[in-house]
C-alpha positions as CSV (number, residue, x, y, z in Angstrom):
1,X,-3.3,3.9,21.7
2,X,-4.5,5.0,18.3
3,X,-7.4,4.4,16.2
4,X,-6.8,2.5,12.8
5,X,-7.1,5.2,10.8
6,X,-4.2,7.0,12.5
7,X,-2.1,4.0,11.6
8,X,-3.2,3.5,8.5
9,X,-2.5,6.9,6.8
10,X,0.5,7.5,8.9
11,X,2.4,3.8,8.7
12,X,0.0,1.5,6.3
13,X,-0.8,3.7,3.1
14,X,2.4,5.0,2.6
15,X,4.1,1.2,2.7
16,X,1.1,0.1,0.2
17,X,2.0,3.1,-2.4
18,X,5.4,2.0,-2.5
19,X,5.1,-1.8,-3.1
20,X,2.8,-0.8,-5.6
21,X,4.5,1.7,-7.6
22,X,6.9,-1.2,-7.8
23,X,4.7,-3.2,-9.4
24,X,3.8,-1.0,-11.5
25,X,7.7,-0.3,-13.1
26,X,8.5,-3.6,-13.2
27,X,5.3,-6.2,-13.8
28,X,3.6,-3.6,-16.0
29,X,5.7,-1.6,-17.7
30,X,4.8,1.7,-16.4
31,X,7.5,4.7,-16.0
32,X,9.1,5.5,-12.8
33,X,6.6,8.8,-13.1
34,X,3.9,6.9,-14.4
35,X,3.8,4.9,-11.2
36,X,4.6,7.5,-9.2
37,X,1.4,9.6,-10.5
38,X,-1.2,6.7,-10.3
39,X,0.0,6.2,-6.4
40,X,0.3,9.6,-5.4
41,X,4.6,9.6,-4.4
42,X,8.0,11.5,-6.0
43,X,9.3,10.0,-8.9
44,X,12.4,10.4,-6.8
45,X,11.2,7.8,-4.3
46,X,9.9,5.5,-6.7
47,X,13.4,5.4,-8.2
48,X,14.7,4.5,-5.1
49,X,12.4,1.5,-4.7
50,X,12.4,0.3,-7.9
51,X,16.5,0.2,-7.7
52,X,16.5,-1.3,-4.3
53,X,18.3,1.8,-2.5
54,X,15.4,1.6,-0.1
55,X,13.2,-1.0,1.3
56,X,11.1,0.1,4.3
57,X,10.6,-2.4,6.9
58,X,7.4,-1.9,7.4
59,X,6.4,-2.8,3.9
60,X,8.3,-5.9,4.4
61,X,6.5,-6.6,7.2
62,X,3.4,-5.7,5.1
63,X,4.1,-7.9,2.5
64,X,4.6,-11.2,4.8
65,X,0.9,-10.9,5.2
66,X,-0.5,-13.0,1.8
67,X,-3.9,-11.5,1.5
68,X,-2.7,-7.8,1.6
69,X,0.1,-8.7,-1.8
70,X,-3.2,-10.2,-3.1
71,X,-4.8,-6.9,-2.8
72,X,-1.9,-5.3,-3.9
73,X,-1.9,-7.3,-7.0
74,X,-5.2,-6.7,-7.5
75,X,-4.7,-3.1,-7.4
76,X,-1.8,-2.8,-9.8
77,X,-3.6,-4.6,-12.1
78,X,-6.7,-2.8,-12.4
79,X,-4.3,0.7,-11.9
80,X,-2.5,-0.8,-15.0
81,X,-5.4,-1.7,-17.0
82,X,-6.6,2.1,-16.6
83,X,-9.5,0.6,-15.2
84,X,-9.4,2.6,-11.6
85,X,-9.4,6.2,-10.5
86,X,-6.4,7.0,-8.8
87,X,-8.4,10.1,-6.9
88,X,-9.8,7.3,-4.7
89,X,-7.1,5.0,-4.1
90,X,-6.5,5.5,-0.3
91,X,-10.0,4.9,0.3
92,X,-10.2,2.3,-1.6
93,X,-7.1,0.2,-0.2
94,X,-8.6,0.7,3.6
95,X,-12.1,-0.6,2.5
96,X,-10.8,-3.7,0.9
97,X,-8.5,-4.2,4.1
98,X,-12.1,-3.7,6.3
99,X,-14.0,-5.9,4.5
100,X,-11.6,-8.8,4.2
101,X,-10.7,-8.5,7.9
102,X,-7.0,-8.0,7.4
103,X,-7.1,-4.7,9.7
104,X,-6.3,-6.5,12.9
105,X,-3.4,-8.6,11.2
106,X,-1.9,-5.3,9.7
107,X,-1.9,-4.1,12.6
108,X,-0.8,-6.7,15.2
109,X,1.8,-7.2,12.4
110,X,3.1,-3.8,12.9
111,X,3.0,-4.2,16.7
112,X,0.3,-1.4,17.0
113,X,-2.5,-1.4,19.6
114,X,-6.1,0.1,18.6
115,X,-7.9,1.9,21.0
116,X,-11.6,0.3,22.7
117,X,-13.0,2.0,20.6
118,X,-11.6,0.2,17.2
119,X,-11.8,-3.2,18.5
């Protein structure tokens, strides 16, 4: 068993940078390097999301669940209004998934199991 966090940087955050570095080329405009500055990824990879070459499953399975695009959405916005420091985006993103109580969805979505201690 593992404890959120352990999920969430390994499986969670990388899925999240991707869907919104997508955003980010293609709702708001920004270049692919743009995007792949403000999430913290290669341009390389955002070029392969943007131009559908790679789709992870796990994001798909992330972005099933409607409160977490609503996050997401939230975040590309205020990343594309220039209104959010990047330097705390991964934070950030588990914070708003704690207080909105999405972590045990994410997670039973991505067939994990938290230890006692996370419960």
């Amino acid at each position: 068993m593992k404890s959120f966090c352990e999920v969430y940087v390994k499986h969670v955050l990388p899925s999240l940078r991707l869907c919104l570095a997508e955003k980010l080329v293609t709702k708001y405009g920004f270049t692919q390097l743009e995007a792949s500055r403000a999430v913290g990824i290669s341009q390389s990879l955002v070029n392969y999301i943007v131009n559908k070459r790679r789709r992870p499953k796990m994001a798909e399975k992330l972005l099933e669940i409607a409160e977490v695009m609503k996050v997401l959405d939230e975040t590309a916005e205020d990343l594309a209004r220039r209104e959010y420091s990047t330097s705390n985006l991964v934070c950030d993103l588990c914070v708003v998934l704690r207080r909105r109580n999405l972590m045990n969805q994410v997670i039973k979505t991505l067939n994990y199991e938290l230890c006692r201690c996370e419960r």
